[in-house]
C-alpha positions in Angstrom: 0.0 0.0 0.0 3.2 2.2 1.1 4.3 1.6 -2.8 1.2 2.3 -4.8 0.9 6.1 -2.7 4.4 6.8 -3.5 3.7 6.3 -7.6 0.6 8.2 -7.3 1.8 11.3 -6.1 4.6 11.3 -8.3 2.7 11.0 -11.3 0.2 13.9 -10.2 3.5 15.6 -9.7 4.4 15.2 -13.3 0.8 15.4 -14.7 0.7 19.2 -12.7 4.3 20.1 -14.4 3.4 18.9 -18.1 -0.2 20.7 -17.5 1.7 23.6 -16.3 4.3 23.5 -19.3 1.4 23.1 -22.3 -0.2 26.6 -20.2 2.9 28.6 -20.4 3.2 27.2 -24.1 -0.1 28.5 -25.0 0.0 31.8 -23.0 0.7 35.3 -24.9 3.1 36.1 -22.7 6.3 38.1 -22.4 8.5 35.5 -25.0 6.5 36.7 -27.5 6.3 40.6 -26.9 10.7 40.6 -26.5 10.0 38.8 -30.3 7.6 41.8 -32.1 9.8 45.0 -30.4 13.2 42.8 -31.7 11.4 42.6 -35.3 10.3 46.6 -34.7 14.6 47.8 -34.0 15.4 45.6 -37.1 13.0 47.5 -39.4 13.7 50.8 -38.3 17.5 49.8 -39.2 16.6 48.9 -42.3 14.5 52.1 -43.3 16.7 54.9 -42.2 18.4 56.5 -45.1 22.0 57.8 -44.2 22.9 61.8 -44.9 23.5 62.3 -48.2 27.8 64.5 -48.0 27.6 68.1 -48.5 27.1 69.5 -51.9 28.4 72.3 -53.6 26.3 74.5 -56.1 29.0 73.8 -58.9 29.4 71.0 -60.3 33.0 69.6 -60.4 35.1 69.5 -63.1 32.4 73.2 -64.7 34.6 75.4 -67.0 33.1 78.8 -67.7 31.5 79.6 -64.4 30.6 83.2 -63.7 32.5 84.5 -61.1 29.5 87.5 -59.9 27.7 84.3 -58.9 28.5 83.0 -55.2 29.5 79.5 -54.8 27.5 77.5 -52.0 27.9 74.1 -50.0 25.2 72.7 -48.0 25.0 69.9 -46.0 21.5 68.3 -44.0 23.5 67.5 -40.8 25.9 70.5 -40.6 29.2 71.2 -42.0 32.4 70.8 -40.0 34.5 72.7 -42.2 34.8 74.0 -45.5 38.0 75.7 -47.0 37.8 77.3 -51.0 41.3 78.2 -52.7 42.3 79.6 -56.0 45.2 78.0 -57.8 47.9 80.2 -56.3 46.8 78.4 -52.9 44.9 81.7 -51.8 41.6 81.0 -49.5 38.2 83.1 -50.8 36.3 84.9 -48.0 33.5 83.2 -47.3 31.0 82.4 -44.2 28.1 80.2 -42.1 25.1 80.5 -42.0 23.9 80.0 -38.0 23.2 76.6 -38.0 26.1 75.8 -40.5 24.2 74.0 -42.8 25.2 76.2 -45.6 28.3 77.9 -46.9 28.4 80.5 -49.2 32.0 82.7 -50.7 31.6 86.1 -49.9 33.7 87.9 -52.4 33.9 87.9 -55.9 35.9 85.1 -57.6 38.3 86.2 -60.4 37.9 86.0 -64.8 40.3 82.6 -65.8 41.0 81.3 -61.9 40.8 77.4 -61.1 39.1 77.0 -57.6 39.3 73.9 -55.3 36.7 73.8 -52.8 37.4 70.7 -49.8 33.6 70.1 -47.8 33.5 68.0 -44.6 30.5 66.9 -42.4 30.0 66.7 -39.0 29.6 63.0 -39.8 33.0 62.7 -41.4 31.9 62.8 -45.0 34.3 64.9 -47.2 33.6 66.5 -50.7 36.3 67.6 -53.1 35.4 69.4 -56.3 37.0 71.8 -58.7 36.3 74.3 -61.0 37.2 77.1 -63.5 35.6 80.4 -64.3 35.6 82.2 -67.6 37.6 83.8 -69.6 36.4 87.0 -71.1 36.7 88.0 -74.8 35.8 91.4 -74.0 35.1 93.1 -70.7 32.7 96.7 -70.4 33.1 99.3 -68.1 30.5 101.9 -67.2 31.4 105.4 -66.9 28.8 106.7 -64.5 27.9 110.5 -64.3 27.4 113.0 -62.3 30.3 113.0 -59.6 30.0 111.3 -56.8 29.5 113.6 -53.6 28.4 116.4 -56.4 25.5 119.0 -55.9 23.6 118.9 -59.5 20.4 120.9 -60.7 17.1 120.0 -60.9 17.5 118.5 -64.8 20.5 116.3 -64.1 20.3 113.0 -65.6 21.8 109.6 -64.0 24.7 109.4 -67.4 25.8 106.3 -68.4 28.7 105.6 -71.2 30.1 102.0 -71.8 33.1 101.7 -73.7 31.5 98.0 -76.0 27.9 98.5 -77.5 25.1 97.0 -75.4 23.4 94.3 -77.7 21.2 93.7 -74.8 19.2 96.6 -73.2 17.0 95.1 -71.1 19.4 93.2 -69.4 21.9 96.2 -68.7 19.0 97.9 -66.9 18.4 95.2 -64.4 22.0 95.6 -63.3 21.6 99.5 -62.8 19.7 100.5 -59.8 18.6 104.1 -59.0 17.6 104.7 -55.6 16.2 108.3 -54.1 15.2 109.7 -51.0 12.0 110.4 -51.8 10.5 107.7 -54.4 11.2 109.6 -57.8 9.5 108.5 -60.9 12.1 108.0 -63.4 12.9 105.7 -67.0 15.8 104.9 -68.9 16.2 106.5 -72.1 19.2 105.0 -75.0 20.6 107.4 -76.8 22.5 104.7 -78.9 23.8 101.2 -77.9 27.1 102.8 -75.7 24.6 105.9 -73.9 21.6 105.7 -71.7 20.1 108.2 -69.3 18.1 108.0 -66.5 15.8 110.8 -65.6 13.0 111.8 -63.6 9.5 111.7 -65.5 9.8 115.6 -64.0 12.5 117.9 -62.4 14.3 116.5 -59.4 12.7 117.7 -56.4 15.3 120.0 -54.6 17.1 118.4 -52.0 16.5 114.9 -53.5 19.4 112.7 -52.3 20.3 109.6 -55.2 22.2 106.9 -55.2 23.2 105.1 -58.2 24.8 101.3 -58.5 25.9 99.9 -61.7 26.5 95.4 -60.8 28.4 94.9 -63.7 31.1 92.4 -62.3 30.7 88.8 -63.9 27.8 89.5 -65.2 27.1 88.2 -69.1 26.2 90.2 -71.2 26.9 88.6 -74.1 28.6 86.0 -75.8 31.9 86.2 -74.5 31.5 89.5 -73.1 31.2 90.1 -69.6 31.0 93.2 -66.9 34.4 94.8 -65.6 33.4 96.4 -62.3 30.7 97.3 -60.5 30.2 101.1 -60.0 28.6 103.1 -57.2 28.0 107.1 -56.8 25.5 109.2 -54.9 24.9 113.2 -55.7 22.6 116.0 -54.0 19.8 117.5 -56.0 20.2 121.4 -55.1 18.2 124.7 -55.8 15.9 124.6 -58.8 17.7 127.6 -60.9 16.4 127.7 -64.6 17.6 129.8 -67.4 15.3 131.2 -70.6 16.6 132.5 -73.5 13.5 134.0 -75.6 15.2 134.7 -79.0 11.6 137.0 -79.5 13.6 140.1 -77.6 17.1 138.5 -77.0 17.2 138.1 -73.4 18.6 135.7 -71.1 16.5 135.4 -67.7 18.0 133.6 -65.1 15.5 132.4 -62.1 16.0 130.7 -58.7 13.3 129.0 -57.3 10.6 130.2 -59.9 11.6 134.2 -59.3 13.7 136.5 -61.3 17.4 136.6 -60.1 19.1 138.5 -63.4 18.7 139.4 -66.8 20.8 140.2 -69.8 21.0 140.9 -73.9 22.7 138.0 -75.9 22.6 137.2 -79.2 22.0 134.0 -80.6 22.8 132.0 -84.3 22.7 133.8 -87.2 19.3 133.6 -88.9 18.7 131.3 -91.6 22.0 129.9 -91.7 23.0 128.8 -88.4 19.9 129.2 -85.9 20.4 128.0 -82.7 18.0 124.8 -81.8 14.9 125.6 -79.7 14.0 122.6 -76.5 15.1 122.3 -73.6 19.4 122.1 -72.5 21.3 121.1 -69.8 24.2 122.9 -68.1 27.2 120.9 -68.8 31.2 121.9 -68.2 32.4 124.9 -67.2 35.2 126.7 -68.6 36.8 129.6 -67.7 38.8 130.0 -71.2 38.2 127.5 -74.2 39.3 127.6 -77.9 36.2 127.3 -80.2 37.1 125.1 -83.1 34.1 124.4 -85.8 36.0 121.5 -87.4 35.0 119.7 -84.1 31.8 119.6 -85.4 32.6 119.1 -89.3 32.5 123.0 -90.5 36.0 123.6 -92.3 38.0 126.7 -91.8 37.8 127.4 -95.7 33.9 126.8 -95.6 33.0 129.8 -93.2 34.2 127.6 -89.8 36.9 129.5 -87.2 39.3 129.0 -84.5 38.6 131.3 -81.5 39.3 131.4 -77.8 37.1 132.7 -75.5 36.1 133.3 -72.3 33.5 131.7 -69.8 32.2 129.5 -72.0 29.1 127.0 -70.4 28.5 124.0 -72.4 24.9 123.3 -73.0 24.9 120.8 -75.2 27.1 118.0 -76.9 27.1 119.7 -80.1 29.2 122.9 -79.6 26.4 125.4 -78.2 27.4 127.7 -75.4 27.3 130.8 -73.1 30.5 132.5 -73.7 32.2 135.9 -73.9 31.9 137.5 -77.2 33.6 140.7 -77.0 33.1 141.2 -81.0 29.4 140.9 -80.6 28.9 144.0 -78.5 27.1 145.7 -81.0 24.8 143.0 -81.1 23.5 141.9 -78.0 19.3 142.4 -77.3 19.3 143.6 -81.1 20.6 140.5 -83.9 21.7 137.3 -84.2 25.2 137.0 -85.7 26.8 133.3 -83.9 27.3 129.9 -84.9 24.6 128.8 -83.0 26.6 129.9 -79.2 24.7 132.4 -77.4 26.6 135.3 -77.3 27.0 137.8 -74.3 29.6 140.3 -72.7 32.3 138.9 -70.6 30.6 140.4 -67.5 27.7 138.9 -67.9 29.3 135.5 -69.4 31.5 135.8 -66.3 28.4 136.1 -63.9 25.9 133.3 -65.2 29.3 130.8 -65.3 29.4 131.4 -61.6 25.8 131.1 -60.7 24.6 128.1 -62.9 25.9 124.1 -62.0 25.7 121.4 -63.5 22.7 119.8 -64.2 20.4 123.3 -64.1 17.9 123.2 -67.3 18.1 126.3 -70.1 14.8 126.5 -72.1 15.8 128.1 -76.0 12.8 129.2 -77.5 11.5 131.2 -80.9 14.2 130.7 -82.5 13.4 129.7 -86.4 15.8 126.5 -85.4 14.5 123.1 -85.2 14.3 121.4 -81.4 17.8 120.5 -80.3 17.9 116.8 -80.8 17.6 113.8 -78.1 20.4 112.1 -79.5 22.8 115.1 -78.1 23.8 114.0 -74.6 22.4 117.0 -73.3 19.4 117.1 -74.8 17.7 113.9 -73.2 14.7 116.2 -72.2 13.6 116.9 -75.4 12.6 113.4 -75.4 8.4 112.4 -74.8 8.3 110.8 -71.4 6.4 107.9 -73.4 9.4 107.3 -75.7 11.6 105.9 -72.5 12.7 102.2 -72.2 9.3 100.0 -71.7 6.9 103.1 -72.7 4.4 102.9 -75.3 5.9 105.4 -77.7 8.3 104.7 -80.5 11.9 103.8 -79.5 14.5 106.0 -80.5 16.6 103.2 -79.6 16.1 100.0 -77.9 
């Protein structure tokens, strides 16, 4: 009886363990969580792209790059360090942004210079690339008028020569900017492919403050020709002071601010031969003794033309017209016209409007039996129809 107890309880003991074992085979239990969140970190692995290196904005290897242009690196997790040099070994200014995930030069690059630029992450990954910029066939520079710092009247024009024809017009002006002090309306106006002008649709306002920039540097303009330097120059509008010459009574009226400051007898081109052009000029150079010489403007010495120094002469327009002293004229200021087309006066009074005028003050010619001075003179850009400027609706003289 002892016996038979004895194998009872021990097989209840192993029917309880095998009973327990098939229960924790069955159960959901931990086992088989550990096995999903193991199967989740292997996915994840597998799905997570690594950062791509930094990349520069130029492709390696480029010829012809434009060196205006800044050259950029970025990089998604941050850039370590970044180091640009030309070919003699010398580094290019550049800076970060704040997180330093982008580089960027911050200077111009030179015409025909080989570049190296070496990129690393914060993750170790390291870019090398070179490149080379272009070689001009031709390079244009822009002569930009009035003088900086200068004090100009109220019909001063923004002046603008290059030395190589611009083919493309539109382009040029997107590289000049005008800026004022007090939003003036203003156009560009060609006077031929190497001149443009930019004026106000009206007189400056006196006291108007401009500031002119020219971003020529690197810039294409066309095939194989590229800008030479950028320019920059600011000037002062000052007091309006306008000059009439009425050709009806032969008078020259100076006025300041709209009221009579002085008047005096001239005496203008000869009638019928050389009449001096009515519209609208601008006061140009100054010069306190000049040599007049007609074959500067194709009239021979043989065919009527001279050779004559004289005093106080004020340029008014491109084409040889001037105030100036004309002592042998005496006897016909306020009465006849006798000139070239200058406008005559006596040295006192030749002397005295010199002084008072500037640059850039507007002198109206009127009832003359000349024609209107022309646009095309590079003082007479007011006698131009505000609609014929760059982009209006009139005809083009140029474009």
């Amino acid at each position: 009886m002892l016996h038979l107890r004895a194998v009872r309880r021990c097989t209840a003991v192993l029917t309880a363990l095998a009973a327990g074992a098939m229960i924790s085979a069955c159960s959901p239990g931990d086992g088989s969580s550990r096995l999903e969140q193991v199967a989740e970190t292997d996915q994840a692995a597998e799905t997570t792209p690594a950062a791509k290196p930094p990349k520069v904005s130029v492709s390696n290897n480029a010829t012809d790059v434009e060196p205006g242009q800044p050259v950029k690196v970025l990089s998604e997790v941050g850039l370590a360090s970044v180091k640009m040099t030309n070919e003699a070994g010398k580094e290019v200014e550049a800076e970060f942004n704040d997180d330093k995930t982008e580089w960027s030069t911050a200077e111009p690059l030179g015409y025909g210079r080989e570049y190296t630029i070496e990129a690393r992450d914060v993750e170790g990954q390291k870019v090398v690339s070179s490149f080379t910029t272009v070689s001009p066939a031709v390079t244009v520079n822009a002569y930009v008028g009035p003088l900086d710092g200068s004090t100009v009247g109220v019909a001063q024009a923004v002046t603008i020569r290059f030395d190589s024809p611009i083919q493309d017009t539109k382009k040029m002006e997107k590289l000049i900017s005008v800026e004022t002090s007090n939003d003036t309306e203003g156009g560009f106006f060609w006077l031929d492919p190497y001149e443009v002008r930019w004026r106000p649709k009206e007189y400056w306002e006196p006291g108007t403050e401009v500031t002119v920039k020219v971003d020529l540097y690197g810039r294409k303009l066309a095939e194989g020709v590229y800008g030479s330097d950028d320019t920059e120059i600011s000037f002062t509008i000052g007091d309006k002071v306008e000059t009439v010459v009425d050709n009806y009574d032969k008078m020259l009226r100076v006025y300041a601010n709209d009221e009579l400051v002085k008047e005096f007898p001239i005496s203008l081109g000869t009638d019928g031969s050389y009449d001096t052009p009515n519209g609208t000029y601008v006061v140009g150079d100054e010069h306190p003794s000049l040599v007049m010489d007609s074959r500067t403007y194709g009239l021979a010495l043989d065919a009527g033309g001279y050779v004559t120094p004289v005093d106080y002469a004020t340029q008014l327009s491109y084409s040889g017209i001037y105030v100036h002293s004309a002592p042998w004229a005496l006897w016909a200021l306020g009465s006849q016209n006798q000139s070239h087309g200058c406008i005559n006066a006596s040295y006192e009074n030749a002397k005295w409007f010199q002084e008072y005028v500037k640059r850039g003050d507007p002198v109206v010619v009127k009832n003359t039996g000349g024609s209107t001075l022309t646009p095309y003179d590079g003082l007479g850009y007011w006698n131009l129809d505000w609609e014929q400027r760059s982009g209006g609706s009139g005809e083009q003289l140029y474009s």
